[in-house]
C-alpha positions as CSV (number, residue, x, y, z in Angstrom):
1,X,0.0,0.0,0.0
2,X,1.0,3.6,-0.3
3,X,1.1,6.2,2.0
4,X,-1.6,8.8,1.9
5,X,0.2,12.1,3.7
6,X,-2.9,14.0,4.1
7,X,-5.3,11.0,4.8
8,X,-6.3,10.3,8.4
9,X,-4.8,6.2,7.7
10,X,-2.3,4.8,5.8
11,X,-4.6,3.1,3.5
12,X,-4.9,2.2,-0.3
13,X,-7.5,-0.3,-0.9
14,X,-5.1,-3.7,-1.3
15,X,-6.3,-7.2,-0.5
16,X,-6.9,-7.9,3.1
17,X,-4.0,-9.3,4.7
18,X,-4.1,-13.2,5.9
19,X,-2.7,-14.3,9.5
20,X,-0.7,-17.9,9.6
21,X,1.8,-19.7,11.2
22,X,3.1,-20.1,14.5
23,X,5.1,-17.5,17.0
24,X,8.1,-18.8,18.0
25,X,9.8,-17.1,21.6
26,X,12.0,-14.7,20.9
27,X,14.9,-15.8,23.2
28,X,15.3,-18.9,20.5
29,X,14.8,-17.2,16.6
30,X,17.9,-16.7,14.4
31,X,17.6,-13.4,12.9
32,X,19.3,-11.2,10.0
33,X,19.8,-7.7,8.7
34,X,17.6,-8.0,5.6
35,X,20.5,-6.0,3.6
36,X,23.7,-5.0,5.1
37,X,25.4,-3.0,2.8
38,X,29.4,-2.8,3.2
39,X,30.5,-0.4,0.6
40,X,33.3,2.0,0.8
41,X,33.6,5.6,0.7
42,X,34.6,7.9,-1.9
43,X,38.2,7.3,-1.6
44,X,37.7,3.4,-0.7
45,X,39.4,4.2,2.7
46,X,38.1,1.6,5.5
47,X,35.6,4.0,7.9
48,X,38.3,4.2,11.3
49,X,37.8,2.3,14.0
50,X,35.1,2.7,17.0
51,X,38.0,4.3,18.8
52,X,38.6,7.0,16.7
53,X,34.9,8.4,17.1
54,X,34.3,12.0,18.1
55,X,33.4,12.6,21.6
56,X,30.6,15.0,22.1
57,X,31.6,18.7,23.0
58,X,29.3,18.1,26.1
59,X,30.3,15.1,27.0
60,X,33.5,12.5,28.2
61,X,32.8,8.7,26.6
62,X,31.8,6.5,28.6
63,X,32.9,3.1,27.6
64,X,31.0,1.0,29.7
65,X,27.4,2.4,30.0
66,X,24.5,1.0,28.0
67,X,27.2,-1.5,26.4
68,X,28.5,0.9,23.9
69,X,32.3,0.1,22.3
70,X,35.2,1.8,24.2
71,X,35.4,4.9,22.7
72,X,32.1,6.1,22.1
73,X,29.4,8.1,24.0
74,X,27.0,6.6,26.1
75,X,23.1,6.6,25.0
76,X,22.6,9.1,27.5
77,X,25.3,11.1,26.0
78,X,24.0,10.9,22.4
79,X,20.5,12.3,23.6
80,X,23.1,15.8,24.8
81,X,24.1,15.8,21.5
82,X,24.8,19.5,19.6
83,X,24.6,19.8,15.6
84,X,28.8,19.9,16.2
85,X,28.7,16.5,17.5
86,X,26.9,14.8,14.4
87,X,28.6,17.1,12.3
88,X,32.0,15.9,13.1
89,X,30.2,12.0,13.7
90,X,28.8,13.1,9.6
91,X,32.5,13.9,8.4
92,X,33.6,10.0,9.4
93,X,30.7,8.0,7.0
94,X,30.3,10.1,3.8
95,X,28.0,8.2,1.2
96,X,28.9,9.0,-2.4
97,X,25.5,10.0,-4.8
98,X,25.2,8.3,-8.0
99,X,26.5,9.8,-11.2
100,X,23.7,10.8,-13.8
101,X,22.7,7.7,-15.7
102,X,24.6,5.4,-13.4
103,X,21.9,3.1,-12.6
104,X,20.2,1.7,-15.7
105,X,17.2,-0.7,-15.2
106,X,19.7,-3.9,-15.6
107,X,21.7,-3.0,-12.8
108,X,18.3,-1.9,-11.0
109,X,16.7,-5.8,-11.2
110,X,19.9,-6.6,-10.4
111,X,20.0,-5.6,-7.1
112,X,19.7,-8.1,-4.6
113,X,19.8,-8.4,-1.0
114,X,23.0,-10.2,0.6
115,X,22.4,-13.4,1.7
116,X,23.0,-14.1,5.6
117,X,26.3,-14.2,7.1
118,X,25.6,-16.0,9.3
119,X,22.9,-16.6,12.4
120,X,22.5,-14.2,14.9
121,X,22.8,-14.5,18.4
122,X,19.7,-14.7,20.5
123,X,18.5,-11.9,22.6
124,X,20.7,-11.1,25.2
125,X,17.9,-10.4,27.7
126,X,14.9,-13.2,27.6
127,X,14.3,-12.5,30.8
128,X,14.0,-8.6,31.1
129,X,10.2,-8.0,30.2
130,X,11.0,-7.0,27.1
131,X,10.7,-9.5,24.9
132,X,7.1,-10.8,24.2
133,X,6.4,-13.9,22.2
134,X,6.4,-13.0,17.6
135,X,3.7,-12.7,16.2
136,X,1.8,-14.7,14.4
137,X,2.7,-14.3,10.2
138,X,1.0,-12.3,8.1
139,X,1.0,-12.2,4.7
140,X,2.1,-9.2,1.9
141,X,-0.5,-7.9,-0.4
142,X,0.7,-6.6,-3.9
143,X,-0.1,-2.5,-3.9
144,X,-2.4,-2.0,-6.9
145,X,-0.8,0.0,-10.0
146,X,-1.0,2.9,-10.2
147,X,0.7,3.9,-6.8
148,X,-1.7,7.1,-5.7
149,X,0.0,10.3,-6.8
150,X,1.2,11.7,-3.1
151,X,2.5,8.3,-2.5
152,X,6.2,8.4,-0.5
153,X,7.5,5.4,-0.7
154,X,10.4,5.0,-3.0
155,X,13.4,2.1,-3.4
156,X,17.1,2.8,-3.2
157,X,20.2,1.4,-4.9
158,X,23.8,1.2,-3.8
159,X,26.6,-0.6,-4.2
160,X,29.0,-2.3,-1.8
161,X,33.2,-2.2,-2.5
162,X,32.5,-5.8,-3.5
163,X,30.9,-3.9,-7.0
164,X,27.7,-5.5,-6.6
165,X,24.5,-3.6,-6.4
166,X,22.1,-3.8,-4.0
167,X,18.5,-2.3,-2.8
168,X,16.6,-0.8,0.1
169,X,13.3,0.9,0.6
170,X,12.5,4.9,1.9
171,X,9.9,7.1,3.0
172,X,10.0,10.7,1.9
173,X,9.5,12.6,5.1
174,X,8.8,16.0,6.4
175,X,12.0,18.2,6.8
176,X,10.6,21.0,9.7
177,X,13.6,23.1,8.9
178,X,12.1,23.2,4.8
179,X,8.6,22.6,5.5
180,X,6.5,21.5,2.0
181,X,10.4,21.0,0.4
182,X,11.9,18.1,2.2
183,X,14.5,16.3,0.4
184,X,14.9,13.6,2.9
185,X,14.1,10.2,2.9
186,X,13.9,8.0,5.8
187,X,15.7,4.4,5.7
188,X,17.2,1.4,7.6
189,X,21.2,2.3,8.5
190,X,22.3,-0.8,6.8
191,X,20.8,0.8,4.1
192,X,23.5,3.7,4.1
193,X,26.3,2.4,6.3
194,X,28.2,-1.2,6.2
195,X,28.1,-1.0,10.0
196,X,31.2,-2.7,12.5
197,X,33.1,-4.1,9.6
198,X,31.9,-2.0,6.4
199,X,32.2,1.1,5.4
200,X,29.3,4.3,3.8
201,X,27.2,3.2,0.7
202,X,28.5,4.3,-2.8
203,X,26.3,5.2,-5.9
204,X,23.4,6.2,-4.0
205,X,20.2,7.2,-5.6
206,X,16.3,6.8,-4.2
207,X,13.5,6.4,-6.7
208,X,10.2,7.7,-5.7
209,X,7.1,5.5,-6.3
210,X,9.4,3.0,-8.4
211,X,7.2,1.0,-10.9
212,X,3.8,2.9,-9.8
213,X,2.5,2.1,-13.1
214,X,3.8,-1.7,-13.5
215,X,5.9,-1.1,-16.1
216,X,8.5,-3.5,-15.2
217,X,6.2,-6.0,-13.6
218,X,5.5,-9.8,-14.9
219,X,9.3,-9.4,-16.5
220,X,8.5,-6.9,-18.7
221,X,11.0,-4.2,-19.6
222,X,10.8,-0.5,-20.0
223,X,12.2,2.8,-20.1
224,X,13.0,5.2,-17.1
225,X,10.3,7.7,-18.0
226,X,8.0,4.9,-17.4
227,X,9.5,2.9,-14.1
228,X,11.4,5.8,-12.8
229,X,8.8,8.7,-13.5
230,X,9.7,11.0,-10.8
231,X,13.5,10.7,-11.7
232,X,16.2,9.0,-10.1
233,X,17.5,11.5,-7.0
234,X,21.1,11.3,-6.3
235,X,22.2,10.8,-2.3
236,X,23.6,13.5,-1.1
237,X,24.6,13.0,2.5
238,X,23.5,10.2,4.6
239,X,23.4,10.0,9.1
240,X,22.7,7.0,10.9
241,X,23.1,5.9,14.6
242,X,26.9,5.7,16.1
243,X,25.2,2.2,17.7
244,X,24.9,1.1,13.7
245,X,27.9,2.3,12.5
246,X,30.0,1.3,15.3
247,X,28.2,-2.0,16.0
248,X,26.5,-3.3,13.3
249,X,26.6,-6.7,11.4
250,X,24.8,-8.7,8.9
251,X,23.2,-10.5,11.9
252,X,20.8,-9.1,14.1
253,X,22.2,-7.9,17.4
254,X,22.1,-5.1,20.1
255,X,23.1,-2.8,16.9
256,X,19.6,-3.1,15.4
257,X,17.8,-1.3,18.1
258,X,19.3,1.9,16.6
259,X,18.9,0.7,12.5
260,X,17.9,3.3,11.0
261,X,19.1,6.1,8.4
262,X,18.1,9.2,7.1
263,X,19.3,10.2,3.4
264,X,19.5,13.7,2.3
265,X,18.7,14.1,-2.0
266,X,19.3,15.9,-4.7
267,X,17.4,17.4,-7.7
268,X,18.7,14.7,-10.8
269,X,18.2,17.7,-13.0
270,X,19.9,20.7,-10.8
271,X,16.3,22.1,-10.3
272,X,15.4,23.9,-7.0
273,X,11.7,21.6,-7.3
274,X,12.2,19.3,-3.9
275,X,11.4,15.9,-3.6
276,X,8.3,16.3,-1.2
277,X,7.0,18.8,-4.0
278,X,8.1,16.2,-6.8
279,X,6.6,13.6,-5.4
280,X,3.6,15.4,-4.2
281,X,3.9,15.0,-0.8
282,X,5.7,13.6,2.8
283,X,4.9,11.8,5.9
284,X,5.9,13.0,8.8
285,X,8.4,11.0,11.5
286,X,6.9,10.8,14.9
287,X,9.9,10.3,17.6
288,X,9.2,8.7,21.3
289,X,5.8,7.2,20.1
290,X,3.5,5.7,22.3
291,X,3.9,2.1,21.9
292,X,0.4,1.0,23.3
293,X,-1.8,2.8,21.1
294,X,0.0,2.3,17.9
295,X,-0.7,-0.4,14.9
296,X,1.3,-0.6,12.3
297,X,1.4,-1.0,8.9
298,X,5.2,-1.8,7.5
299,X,5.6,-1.2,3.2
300,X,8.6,-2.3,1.2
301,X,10.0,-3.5,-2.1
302,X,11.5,-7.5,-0.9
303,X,13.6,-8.4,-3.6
304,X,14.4,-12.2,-1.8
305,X,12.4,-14.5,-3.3
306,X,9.4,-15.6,-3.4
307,X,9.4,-11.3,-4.3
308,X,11.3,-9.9,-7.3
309,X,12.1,-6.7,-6.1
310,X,9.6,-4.9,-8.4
311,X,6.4,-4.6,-6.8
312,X,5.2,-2.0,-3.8
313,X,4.1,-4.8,-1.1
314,X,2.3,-3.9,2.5
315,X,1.8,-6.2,6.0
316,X,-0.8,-4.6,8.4
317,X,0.4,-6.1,11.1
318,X,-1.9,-4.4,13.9
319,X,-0.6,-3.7,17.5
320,X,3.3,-4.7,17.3
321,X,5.3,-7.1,20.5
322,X,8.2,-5.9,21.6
323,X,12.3,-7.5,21.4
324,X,15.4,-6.5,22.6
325,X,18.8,-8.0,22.3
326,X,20.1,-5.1,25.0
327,X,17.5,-4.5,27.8
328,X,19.7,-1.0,27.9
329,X,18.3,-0.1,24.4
330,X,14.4,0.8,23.4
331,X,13.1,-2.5,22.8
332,X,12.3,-3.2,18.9
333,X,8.8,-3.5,17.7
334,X,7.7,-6.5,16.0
335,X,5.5,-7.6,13.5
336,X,4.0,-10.5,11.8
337,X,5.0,-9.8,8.1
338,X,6.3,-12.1,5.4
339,X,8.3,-9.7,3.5
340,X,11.8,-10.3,2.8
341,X,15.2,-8.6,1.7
342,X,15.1,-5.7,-0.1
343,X,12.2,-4.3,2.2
344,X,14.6,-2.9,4.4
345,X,14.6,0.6,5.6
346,X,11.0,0.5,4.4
347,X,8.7,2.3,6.7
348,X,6.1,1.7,8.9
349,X,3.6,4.1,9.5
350,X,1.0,4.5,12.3
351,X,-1.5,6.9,12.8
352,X,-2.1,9.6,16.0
353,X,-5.5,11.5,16.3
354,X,-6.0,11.2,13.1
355,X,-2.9,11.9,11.2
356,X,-0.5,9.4,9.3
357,X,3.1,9.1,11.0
358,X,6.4,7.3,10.6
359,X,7.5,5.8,13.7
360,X,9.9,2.9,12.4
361,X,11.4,1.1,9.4
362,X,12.1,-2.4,8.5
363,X,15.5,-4.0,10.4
364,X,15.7,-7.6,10.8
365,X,13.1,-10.5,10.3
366,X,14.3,-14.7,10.2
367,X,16.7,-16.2,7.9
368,X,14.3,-18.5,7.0
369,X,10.5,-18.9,6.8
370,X,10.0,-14.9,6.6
371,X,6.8,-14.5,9.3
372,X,8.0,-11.5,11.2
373,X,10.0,-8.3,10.7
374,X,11.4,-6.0,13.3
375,X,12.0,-2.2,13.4
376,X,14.0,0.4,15.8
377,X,11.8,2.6,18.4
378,X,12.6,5.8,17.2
379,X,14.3,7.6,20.8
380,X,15.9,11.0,21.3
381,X,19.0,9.5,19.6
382,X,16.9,9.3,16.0
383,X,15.4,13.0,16.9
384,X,18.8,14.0,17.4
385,X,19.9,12.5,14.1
386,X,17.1,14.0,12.2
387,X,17.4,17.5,13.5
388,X,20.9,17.6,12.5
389,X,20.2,16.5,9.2
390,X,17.4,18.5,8.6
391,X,19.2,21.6,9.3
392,X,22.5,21.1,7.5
393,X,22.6,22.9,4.3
């Protein structure tokens, strides 16, 4: 389904979703990042190590508290924050935009999610209150073509320093620093950063409402004015979490209570028109959400089969569980949802008397028999994120 900005729910008329299978407990799943991307940056100069990070100006590292590396700020620390802190964090994980015409629709299908690494570990915590029992699967439903006009959901390409392409999902979202012009587009980090042992995404671009009219459905094959009608919109600058960047692997872990990523584009044609205005309109990100009256509604573009990568796919998944690998962390919601790689970063979208909000995007779901996905809580560390972003020219 797409997301109606200006409706009072995300809704868009798509088959009723189906419930099956059985939760498992979530001190026993294997889990992975649906796509952890590992590229390098511009220069193809590994990102330094954990120990090397900034320290806030406010701030002495604590290298203990909340489980963070030696070397970086504690959570409560990141929350202090000044635009001067993720400034200097920025400087450390630059993304590199794609050229014009870079990505062509071969290279576009593909773009495949990485296959595991390996399993994760179970959550650390079983026993802290914090990790209920999954929920039961549910299954995708197909978006109809055409997306609606103000739709914001949109796919993104990278590649990794292995030379390979691969593919996320985004969310145009509401800039309150450019309000009606955002250019930012809310994702998972893995999405924009190769977390503990990788290194920024290169040859970034986000395409808004990819393939709204099925143009490159059913195999078929077409021309960018027709799959890519809102243009292809080069990545300028990218932030995600220090946890991410400093913790993050291709399995899910503590790490993945802080995936997510916020990309700042560019005009493909040099234009002052902004993405929000392109596209026709944004959603807005709701930060420190009210877990108990929210149902959500994740969307994506899975690429892993049984998907192909092409078509706009939706899981209502109602009143979300909670899991936490790091009782220390905001515990992850959770989802029943059979959705696959190349959904990451996706968003899911609840709505607050009566208005339409972002409060996560798709992390982690199993490695095998996709049932369940699960997204960050969105803290002060995300706001803090944002705000920077949203500011910096």
């Amino acid at each position: 389904m797409s997301v109606h900005p200006n409706n009072d729910r995300p809704t868009s008329g798509s088959a009723s979703a189906r419930r099956g299978g059985r939760a498992a407990a979530a001190g026993a799943v294997t889990v992975l990042t649906l796509l952890a991307a590992t590229a390098c940056g511009p220069d193809d100069n590994p990102k330094p190590p954990p120990s090397s990070a900034p320290a806030p100006s406010s701030a002495v590292p604590s290298a203990t508290k909340a489980g963070l590396p030696a070397g970086l700020p504690s959570l409560d620390q990141l929350k202090k924050w000044k635009a001067g802190d993720w400034d200097n964090w920025a400087k450390q994980h630059v993304i590199t935009p794609a050229a014009k015409g870079f990505w062509d629709l071969q290279k576009m299908l593909q773009a495949k999610p990485e296959a595991p690494a390996g399993p994760a570990q179970p959550p650390s915590d079983p026993g802290a209150g914090s990790n209920d029992p999954l929920p039961a699967a549910i299954s995708a439903s197909s978006v109809p073509h055409p997306y609606t006009k103000d739709a914001v959901d949109g796919k993104i390409f990278f590649d990794k320093s292995d030379g390979k392409h691969y593919v996320c999902s985004g969310t145009v979202v509401s800039d309150p620093a450019h309000p009606g012009k955002s250019n930012l587009v809310w994702t998972a980090g893995h999405c924009v950063d190769g977390g503990k042992d990788g290194s920024p995404a290169k040859n970034v671009t986000f395409i808004p409402e990819f393939n709204s009219t099925g143009a490159v459905s059913k195999g078929k094959t077409s021309t960018p004015d027709k799959f890519a009608p809102l243009g292809m919109w080069p990545g300028l600058s990218a932030i995600s979490s220090p946890q991410w960047t400093s913790e993050g692997t291709e399995s899910g872990g503590p790490a993945s209570q802080y995936d997510f990523g916020i990309i700042k584009v560019g005009n493909p044609e040099g234009g002052a028109k902004s993405l929000e205005e392109t596209v026709g309109g944004s959603v807005p990100v709701l930060f420190n959400a009210p877990r108990a009256q929210l149902s959500l509604t994740a969307i994506g573009y899975p690429a892993a089969p049984p998907f192909d990568g092409v078509e706009l796919e939706q899981c209502s998944g109602g009143k979300p569980s909670q899991l936490s690998f790091d009782s220390t962390r905001p515990a992850m919601y959770t989802i029943g949802c059979t959705m696959t790689g190349g959904s990451s970063g996706g968003g899911w979208f609840a709505v607050k008397d009566g208005k339409t909000y972002l409060v996560s995007n798709t992390s982690i779901g199993p490695a095998d028999n996709p049932s369940w996905l699960a997204g960050p809580y969105l803290d002060d560390v995300a706001s803090s994120a944002f705000d920077y972003i949203s500011k910096k020219g």
